[in-house]
Structure formats: C-alpha cells, structure tokens
mmCIF entry with sequence, helices, sheets and N, C-alpha, C, O atoms, coordinates in Angstrom:
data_MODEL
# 
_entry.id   MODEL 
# 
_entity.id                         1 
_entity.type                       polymer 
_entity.pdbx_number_of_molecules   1 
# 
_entity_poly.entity_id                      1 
_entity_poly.type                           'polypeptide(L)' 
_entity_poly.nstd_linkage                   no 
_entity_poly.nstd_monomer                   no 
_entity_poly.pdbx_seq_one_letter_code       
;(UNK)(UNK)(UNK)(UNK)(UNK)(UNK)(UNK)(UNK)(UNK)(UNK)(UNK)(UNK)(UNK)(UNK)(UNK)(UNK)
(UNK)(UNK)(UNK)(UNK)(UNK)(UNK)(UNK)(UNK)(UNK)(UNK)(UNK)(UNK)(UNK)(UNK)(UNK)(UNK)
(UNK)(UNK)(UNK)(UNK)(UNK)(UNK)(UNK)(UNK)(UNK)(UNK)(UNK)(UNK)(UNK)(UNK)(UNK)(UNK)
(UNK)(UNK)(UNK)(UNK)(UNK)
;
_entity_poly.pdbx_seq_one_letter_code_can   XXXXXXXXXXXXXXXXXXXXXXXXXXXXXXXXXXXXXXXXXXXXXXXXXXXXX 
_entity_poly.pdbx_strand_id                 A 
# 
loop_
_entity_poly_seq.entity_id 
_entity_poly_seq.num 
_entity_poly_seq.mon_id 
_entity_poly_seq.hetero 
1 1  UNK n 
1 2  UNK n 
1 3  UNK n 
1 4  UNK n 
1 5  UNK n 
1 6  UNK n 
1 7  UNK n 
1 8  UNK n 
1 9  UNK n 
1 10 UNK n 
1 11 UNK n 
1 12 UNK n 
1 13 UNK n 
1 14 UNK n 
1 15 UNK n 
1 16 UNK n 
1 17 UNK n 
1 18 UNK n 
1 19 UNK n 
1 20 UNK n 
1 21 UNK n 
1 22 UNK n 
1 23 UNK n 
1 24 UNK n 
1 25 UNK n 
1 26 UNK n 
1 27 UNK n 
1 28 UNK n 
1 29 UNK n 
1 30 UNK n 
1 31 UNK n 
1 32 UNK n 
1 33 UNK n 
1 34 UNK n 
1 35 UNK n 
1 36 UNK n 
1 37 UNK n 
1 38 UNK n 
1 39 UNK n 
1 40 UNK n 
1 41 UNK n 
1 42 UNK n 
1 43 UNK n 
1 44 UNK n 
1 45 UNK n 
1 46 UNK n 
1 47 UNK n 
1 48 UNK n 
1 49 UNK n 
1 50 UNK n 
1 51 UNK n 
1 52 UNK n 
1 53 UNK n 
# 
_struct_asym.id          A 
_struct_asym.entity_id   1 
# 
loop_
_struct_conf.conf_type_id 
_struct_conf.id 
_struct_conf.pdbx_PDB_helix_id 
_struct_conf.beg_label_comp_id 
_struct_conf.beg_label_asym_id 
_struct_conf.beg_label_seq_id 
_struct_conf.pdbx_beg_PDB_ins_code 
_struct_conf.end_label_comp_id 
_struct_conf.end_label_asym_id 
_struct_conf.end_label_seq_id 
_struct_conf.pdbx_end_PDB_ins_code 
_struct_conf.beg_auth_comp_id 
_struct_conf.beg_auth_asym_id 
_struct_conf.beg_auth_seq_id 
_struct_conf.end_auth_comp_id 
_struct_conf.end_auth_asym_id 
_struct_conf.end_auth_seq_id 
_struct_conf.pdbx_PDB_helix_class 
_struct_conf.details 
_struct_conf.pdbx_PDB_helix_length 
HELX_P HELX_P1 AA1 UNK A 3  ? UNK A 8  ? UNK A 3  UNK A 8  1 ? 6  
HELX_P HELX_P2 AA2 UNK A 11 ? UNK A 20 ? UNK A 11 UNK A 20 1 ? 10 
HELX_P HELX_P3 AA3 UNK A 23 ? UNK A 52 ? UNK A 23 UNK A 52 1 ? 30 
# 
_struct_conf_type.id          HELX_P 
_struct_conf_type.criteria    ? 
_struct_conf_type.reference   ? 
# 
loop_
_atom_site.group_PDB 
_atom_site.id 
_atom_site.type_symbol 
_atom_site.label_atom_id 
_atom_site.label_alt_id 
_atom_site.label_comp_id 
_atom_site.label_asym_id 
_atom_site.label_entity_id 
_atom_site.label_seq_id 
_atom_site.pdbx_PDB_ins_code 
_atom_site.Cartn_x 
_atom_site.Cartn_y 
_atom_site.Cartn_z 
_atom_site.occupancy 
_atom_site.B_iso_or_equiv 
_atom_site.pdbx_formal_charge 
_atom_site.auth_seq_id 
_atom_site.auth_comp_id 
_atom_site.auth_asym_id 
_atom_site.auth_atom_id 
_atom_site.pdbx_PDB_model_num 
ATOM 1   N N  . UNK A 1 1  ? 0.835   -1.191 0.000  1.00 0.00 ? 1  UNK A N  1 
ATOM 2   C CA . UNK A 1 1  ? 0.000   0.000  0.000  1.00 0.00 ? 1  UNK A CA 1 
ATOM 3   C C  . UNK A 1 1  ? 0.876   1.250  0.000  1.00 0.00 ? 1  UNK A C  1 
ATOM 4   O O  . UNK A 1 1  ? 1.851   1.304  0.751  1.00 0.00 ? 1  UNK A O  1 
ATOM 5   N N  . UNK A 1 2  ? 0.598   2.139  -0.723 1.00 0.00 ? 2  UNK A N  1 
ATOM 6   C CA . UNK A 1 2  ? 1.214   3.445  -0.520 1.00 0.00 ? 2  UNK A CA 1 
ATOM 7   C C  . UNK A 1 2  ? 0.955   4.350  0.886  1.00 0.00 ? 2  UNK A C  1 
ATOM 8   O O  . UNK A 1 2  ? -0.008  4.088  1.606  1.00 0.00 ? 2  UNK A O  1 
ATOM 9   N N  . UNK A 1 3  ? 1.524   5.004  1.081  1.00 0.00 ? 3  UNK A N  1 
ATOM 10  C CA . UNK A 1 3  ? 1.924   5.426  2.172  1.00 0.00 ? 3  UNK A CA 1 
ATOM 11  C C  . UNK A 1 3  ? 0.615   6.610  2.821  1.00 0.00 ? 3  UNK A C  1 
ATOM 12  O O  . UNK A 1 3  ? 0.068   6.639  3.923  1.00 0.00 ? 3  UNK A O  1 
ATOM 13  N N  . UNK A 1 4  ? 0.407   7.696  1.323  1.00 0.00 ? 4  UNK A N  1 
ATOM 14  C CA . UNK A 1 4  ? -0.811  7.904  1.266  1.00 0.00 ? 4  UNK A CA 1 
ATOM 15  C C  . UNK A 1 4  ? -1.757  7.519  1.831  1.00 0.00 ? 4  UNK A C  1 
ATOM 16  O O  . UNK A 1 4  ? -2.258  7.969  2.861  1.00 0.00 ? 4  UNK A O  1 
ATOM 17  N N  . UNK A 1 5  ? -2.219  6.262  0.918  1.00 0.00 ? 5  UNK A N  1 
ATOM 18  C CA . UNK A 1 5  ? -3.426  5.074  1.137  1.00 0.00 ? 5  UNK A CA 1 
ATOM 19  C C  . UNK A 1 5  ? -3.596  4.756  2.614  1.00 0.00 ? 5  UNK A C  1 
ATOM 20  O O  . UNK A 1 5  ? -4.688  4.828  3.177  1.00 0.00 ? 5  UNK A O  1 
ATOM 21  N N  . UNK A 1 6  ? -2.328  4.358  3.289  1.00 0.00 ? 6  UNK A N  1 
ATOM 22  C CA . UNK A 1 6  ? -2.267  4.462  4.676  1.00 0.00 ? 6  UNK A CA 1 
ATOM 23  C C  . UNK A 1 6  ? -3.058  5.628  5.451  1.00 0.00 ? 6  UNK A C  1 
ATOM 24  O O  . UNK A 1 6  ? -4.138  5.544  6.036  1.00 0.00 ? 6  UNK A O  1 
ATOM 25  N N  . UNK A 1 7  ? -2.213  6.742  5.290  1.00 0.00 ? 7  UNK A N  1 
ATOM 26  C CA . UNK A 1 7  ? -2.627  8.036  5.820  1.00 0.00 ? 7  UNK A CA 1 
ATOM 27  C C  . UNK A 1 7  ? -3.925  8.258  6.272  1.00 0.00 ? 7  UNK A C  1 
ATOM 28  O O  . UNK A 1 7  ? -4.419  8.446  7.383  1.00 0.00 ? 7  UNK A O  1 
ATOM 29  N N  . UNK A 1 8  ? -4.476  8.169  4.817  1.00 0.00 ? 8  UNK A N  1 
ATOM 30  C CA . UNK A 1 8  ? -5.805  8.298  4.302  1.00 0.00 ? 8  UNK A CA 1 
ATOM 31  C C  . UNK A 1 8  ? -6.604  7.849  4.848  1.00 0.00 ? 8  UNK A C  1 
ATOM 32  O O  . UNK A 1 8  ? -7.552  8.509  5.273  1.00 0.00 ? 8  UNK A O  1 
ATOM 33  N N  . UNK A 1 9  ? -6.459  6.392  5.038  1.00 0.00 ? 9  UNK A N  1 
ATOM 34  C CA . UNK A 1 9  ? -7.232  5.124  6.036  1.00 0.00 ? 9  UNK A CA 1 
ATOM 35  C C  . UNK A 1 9  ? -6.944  5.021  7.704  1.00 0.00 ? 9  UNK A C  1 
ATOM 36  O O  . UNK A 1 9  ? -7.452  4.109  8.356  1.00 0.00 ? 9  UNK A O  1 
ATOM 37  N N  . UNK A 1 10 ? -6.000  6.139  8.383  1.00 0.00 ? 10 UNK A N  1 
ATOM 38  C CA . UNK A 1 10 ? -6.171  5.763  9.306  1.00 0.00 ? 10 UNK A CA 1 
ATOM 39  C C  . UNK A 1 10 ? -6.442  7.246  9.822  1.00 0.00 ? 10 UNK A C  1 
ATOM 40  O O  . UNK A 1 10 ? -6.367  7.338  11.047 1.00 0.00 ? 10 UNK A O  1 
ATOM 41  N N  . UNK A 1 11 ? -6.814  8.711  8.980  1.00 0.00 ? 11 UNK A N  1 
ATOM 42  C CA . UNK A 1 11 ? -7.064  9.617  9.209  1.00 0.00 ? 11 UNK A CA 1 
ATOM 43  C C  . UNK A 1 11 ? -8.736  9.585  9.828  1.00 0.00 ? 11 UNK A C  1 
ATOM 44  O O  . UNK A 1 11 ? -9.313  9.969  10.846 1.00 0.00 ? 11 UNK A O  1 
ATOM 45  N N  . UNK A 1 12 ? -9.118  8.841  8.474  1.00 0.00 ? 12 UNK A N  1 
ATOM 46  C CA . UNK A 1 12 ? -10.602 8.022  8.065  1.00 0.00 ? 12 UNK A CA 1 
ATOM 47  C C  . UNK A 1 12 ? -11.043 7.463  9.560  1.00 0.00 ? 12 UNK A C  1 
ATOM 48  O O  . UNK A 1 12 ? -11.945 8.067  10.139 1.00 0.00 ? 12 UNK A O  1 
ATOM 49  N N  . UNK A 1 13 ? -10.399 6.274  10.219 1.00 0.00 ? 13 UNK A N  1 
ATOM 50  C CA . UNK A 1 13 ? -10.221 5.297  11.322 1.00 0.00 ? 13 UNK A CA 1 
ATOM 51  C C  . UNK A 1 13 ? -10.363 6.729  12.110 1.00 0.00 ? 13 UNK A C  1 
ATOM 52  O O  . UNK A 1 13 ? -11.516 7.000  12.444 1.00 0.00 ? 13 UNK A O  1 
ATOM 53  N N  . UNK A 1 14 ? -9.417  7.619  12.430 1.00 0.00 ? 14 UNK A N  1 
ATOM 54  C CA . UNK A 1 14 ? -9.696  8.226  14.044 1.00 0.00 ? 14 UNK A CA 1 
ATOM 55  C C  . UNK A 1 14 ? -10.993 9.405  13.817 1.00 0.00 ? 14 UNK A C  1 
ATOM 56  O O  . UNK A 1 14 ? -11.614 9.820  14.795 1.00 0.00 ? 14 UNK A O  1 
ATOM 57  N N  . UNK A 1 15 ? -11.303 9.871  12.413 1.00 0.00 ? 15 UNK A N  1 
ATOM 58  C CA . UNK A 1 15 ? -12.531 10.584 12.503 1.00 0.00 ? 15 UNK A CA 1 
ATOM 59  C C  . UNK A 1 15 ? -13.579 10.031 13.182 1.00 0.00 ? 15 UNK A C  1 
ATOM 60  O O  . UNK A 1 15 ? -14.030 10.500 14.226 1.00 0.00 ? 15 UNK A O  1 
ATOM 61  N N  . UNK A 1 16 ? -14.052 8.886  12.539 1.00 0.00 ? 16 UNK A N  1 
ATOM 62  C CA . UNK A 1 16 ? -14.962 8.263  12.810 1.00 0.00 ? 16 UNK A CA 1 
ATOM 63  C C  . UNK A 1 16 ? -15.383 7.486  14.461 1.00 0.00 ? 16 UNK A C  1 
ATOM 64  O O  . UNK A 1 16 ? -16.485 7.263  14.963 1.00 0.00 ? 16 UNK A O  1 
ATOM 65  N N  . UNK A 1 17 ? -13.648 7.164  15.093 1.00 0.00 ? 17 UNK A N  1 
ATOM 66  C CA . UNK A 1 17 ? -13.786 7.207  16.107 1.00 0.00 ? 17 UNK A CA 1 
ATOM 67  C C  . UNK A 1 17 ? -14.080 8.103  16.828 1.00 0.00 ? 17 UNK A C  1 
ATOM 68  O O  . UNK A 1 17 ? -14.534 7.799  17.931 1.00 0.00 ? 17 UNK A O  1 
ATOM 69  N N  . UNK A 1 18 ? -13.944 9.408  16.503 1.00 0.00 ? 18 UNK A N  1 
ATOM 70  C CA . UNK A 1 18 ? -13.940 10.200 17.154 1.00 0.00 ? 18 UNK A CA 1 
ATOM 71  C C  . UNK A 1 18 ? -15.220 11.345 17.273 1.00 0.00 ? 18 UNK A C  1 
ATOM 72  O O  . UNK A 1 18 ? -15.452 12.381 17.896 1.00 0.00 ? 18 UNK A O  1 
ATOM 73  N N  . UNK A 1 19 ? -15.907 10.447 16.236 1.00 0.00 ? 19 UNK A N  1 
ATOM 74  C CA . UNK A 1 19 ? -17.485 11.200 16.049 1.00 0.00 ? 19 UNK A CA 1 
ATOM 75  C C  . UNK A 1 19 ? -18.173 9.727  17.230 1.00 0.00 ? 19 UNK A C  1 
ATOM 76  O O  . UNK A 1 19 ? -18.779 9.833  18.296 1.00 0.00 ? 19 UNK A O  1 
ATOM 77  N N  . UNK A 1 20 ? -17.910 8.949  16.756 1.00 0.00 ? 20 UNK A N  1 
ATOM 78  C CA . UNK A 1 20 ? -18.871 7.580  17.621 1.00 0.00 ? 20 UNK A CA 1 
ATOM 79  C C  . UNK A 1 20 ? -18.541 7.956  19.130 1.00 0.00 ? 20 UNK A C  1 
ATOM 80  O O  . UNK A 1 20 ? -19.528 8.259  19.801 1.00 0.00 ? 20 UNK A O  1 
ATOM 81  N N  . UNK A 1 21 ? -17.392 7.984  19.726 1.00 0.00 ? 21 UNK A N  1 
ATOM 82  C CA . UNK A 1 21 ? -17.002 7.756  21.075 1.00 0.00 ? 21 UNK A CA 1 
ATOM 83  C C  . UNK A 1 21 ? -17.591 9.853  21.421 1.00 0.00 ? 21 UNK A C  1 
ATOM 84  O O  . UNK A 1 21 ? -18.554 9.787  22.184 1.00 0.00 ? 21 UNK A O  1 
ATOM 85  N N  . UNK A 1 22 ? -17.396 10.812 21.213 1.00 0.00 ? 22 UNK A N  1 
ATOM 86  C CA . UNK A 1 22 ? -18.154 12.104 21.057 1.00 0.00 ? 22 UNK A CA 1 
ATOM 87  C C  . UNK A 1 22 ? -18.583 12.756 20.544 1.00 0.00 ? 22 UNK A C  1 
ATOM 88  O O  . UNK A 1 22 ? -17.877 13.725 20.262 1.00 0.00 ? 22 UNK A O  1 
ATOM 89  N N  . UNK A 1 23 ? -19.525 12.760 20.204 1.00 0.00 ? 23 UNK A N  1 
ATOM 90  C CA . UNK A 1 23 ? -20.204 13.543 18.906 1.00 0.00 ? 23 UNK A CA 1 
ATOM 91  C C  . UNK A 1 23 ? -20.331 15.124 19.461 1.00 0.00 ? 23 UNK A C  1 
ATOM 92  O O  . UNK A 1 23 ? -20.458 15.969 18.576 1.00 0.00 ? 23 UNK A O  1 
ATOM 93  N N  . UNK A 1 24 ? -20.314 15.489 20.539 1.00 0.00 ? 24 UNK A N  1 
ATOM 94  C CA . UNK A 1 24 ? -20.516 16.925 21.243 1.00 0.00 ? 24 UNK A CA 1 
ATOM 95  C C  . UNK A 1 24 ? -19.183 17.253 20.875 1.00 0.00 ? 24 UNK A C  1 
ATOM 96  O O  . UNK A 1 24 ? -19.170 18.319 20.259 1.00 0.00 ? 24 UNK A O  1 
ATOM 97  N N  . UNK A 1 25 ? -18.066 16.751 21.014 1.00 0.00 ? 25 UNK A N  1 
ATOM 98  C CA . UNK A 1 25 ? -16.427 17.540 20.904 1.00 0.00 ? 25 UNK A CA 1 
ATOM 99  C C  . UNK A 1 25 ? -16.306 17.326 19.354 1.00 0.00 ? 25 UNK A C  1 
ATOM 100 O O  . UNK A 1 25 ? -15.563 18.153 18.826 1.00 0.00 ? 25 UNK A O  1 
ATOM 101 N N  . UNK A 1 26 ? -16.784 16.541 18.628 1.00 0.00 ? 26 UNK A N  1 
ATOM 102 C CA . UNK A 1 26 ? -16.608 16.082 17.273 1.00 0.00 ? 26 UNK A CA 1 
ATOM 103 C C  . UNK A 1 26 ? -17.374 17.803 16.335 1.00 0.00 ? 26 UNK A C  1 
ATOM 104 O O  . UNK A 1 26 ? -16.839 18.622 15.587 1.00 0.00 ? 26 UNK A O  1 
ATOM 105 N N  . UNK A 1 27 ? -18.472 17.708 16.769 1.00 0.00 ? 27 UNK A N  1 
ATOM 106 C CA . UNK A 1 27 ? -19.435 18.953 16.454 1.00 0.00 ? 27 UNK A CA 1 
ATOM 107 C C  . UNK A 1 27 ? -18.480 20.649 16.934 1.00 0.00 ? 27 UNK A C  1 
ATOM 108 O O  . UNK A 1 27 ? -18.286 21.790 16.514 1.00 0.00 ? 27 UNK A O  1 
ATOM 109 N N  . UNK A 1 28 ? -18.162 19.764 18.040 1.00 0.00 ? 28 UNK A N  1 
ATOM 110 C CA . UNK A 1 28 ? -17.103 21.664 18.576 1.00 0.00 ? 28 UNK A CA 1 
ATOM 111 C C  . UNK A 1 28 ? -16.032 21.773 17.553 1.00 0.00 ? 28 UNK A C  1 
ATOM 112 O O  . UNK A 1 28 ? -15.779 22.824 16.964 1.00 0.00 ? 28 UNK A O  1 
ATOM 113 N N  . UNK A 1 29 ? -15.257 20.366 17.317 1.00 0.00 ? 29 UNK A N  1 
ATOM 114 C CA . UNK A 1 29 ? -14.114 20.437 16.291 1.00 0.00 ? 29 UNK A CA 1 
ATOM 115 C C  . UNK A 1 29 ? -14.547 21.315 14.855 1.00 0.00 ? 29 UNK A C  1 
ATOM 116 O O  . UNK A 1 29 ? -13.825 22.216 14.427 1.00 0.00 ? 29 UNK A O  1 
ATOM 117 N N  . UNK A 1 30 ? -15.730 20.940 14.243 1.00 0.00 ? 30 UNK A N  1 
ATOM 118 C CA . UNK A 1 30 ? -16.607 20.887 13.281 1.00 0.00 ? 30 UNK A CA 1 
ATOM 119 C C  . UNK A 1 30 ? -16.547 22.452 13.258 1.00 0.00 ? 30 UNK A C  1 
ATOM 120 O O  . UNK A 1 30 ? -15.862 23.083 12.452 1.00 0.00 ? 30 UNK A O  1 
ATOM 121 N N  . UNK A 1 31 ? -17.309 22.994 14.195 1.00 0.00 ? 31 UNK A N  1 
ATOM 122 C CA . UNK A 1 31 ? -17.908 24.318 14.205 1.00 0.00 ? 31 UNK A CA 1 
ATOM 123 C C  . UNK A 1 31 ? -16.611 25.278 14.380 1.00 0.00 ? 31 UNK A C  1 
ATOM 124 O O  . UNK A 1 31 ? -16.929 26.413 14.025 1.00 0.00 ? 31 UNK A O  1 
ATOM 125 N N  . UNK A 1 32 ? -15.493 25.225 14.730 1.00 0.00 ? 32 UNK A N  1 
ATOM 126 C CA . UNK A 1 32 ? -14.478 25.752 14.849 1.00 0.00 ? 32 UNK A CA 1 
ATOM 127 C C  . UNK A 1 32 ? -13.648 25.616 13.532 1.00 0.00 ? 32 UNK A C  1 
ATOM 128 O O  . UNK A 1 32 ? -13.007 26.532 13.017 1.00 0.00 ? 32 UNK A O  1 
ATOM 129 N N  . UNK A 1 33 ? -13.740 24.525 13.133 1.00 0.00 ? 33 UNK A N  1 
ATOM 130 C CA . UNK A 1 33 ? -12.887 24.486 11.989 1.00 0.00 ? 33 UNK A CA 1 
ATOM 131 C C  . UNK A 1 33 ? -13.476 25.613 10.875 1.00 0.00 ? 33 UNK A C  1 
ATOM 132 O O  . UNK A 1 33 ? -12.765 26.273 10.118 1.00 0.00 ? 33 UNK A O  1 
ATOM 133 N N  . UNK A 1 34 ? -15.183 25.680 10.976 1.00 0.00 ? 34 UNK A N  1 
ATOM 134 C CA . UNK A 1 34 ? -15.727 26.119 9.661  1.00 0.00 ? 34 UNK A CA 1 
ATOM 135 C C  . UNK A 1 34 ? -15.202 27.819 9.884  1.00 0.00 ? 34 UNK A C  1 
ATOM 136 O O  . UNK A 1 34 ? -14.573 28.448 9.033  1.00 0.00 ? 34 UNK A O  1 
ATOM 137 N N  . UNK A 1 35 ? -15.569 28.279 11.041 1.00 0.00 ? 35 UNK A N  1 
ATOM 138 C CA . UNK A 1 35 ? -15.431 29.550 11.764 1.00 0.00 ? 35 UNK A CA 1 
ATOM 139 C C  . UNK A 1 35 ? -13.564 29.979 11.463 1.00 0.00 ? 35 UNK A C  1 
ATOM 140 O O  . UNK A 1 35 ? -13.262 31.071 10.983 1.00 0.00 ? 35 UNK A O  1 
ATOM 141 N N  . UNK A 1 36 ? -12.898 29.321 11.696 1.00 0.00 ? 36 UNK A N  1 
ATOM 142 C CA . UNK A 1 36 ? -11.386 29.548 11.323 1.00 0.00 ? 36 UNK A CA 1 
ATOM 143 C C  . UNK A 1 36 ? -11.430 29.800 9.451  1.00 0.00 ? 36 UNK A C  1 
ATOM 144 O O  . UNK A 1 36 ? -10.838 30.741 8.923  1.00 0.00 ? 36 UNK A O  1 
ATOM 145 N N  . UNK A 1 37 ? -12.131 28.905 8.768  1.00 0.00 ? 37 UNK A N  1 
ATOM 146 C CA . UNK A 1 37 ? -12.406 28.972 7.439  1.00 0.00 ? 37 UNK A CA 1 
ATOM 147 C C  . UNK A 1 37 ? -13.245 30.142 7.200  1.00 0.00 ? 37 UNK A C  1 
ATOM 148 O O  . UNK A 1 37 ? -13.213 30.484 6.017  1.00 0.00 ? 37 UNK A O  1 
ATOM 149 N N  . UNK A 1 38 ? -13.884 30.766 7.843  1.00 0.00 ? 38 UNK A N  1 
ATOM 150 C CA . UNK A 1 38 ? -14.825 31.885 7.544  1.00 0.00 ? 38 UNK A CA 1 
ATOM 151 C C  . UNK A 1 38 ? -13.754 33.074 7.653  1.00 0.00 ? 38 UNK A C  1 
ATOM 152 O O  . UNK A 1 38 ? -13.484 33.830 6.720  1.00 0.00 ? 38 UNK A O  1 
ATOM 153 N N  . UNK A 1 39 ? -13.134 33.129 9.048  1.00 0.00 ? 39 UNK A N  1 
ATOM 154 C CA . UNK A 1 39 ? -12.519 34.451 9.292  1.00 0.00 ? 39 UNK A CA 1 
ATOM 155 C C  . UNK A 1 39 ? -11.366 34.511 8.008  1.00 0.00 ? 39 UNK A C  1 
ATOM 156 O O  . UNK A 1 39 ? -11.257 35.477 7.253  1.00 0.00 ? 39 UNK A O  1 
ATOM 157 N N  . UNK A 1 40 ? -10.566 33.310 7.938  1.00 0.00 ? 40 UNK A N  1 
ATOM 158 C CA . UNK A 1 40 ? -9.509  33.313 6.795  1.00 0.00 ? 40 UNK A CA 1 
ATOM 159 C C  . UNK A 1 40 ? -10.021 33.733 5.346  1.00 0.00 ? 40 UNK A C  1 
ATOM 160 O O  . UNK A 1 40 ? -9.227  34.209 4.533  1.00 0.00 ? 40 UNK A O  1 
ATOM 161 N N  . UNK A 1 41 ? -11.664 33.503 4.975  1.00 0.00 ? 41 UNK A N  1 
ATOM 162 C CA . UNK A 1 41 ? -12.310 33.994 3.907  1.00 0.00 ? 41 UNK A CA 1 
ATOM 163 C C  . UNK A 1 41 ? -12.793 36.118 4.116  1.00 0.00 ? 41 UNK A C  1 
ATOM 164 O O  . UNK A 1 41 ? -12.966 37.015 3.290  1.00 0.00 ? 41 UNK A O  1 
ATOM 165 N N  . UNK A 1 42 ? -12.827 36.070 5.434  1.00 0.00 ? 42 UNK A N  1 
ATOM 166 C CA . UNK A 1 42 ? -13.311 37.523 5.440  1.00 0.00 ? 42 UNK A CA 1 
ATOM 167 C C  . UNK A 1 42 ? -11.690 38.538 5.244  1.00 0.00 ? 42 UNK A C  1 
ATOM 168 O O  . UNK A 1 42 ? -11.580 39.642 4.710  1.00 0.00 ? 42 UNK A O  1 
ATOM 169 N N  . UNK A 1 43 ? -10.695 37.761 5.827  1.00 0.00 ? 43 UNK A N  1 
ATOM 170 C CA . UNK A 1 43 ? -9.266  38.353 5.898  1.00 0.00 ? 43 UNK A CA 1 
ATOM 171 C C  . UNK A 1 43 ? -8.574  38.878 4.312  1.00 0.00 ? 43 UNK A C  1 
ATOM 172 O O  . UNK A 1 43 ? -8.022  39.904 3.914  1.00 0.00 ? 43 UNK A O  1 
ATOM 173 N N  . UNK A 1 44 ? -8.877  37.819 3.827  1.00 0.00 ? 44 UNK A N  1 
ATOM 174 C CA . UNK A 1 44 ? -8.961  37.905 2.434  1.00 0.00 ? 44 UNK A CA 1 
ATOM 175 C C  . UNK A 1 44 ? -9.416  38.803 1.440  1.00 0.00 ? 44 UNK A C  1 
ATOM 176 O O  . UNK A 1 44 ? -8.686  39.447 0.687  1.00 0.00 ? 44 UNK A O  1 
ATOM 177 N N  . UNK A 1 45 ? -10.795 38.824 1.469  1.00 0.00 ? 45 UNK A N  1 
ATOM 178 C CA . UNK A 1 45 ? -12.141 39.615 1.179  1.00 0.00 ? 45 UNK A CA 1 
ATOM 179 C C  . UNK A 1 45 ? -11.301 41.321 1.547  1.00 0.00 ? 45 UNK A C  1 
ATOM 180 O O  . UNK A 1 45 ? -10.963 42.002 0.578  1.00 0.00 ? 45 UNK A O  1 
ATOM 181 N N  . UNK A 1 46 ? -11.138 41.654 2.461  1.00 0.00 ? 46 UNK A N  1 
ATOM 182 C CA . UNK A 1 46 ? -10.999 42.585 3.586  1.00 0.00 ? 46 UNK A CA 1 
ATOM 183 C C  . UNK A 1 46 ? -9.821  43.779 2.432  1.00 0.00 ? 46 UNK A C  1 
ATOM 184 O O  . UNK A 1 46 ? -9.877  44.923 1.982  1.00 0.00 ? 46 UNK A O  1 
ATOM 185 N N  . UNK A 1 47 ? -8.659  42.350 2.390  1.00 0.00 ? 47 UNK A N  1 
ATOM 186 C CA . UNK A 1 47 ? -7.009  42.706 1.686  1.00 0.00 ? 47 UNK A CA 1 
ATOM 187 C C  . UNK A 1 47 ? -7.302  42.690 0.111  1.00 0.00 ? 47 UNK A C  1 
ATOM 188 O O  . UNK A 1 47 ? -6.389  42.939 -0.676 1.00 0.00 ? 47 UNK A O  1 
ATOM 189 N N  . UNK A 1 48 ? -8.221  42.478 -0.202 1.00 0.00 ? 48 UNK A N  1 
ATOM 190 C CA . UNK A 1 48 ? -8.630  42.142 -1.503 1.00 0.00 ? 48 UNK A CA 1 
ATOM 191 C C  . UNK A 1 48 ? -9.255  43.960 -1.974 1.00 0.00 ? 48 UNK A C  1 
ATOM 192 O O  . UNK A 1 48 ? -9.132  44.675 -2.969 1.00 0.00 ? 48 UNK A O  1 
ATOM 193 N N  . UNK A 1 49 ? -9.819  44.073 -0.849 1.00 0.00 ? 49 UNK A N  1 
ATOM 194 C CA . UNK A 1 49 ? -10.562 45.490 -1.042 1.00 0.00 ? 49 UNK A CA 1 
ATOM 195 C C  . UNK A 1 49 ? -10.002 46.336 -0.880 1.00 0.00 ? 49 UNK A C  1 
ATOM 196 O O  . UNK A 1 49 ? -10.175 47.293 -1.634 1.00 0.00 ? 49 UNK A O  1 
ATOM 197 N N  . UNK A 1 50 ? -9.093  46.411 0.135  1.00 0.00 ? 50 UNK A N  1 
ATOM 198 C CA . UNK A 1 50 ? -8.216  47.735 0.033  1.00 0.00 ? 50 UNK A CA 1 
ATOM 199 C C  . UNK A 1 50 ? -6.834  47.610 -1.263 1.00 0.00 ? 50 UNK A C  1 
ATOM 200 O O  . UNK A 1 50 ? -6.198  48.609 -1.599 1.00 0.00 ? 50 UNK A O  1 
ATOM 201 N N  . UNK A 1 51 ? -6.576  46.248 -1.836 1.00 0.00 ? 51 UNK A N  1 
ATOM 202 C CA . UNK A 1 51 ? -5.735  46.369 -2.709 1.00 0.00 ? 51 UNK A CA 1 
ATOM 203 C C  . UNK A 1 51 ? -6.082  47.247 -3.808 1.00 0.00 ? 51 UNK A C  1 
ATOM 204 O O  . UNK A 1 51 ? -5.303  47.988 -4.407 1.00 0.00 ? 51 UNK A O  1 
ATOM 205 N N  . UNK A 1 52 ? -8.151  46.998 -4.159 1.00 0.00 ? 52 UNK A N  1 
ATOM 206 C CA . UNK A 1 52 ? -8.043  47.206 -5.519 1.00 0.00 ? 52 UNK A CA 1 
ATOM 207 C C  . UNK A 1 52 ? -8.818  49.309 -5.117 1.00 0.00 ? 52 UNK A C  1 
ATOM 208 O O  . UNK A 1 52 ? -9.198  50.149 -5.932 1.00 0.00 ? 52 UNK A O  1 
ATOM 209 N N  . UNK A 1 53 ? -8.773  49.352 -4.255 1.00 0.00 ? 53 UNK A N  1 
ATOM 210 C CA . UNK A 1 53 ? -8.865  50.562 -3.274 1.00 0.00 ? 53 UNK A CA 1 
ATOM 211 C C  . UNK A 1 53 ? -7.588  51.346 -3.643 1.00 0.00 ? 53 UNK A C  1 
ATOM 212 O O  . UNK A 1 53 ? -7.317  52.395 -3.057 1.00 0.00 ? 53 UNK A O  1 
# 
C-alpha cells in the first residue's frame, strides 16, 4: 500500500472514532474548523478590497 493510502485510512479510522465515542467535541471540532475557514475567507475579502482601493 502506498503510504498515502495508509494516511488516508487511518485519518478516516480516528474521525470516525472520534465522532462515535463524542459527537458533542466532534461537532465543537466541526464548528471551529468552519469559523477559522470563515474568518480566513473575510481576511482575504478585507485585503482584496483595500488592494483594488
């Protein structure tokens, strides 16, 4: 197996554990991740506007 393929499959393995055994900290992970993805989209947005400013 490639090393990847590995990766991949045992990234896979602790998600899933990790939604079954808490789904409340799984959901906090969730909601934080999207929120870090939002602010990094508004930061952007923000530098984007004063460039063409």
């Amino acid at each position: 197996m490639e090393p990847k393929k590995i990766l991949i499959y045992v990234l896979t393995v602790f998600a899933l554990y990790t939604i079954i055994t808490s789904p409340a900290r799984a959901a906090d992970l969730v909601q934080i991740g999207f929120e870090g993805i939002s602010s990094a989209a508004q930061g952007v947005g923000h530098f984007m506007t004063e460039v063409v400013r």
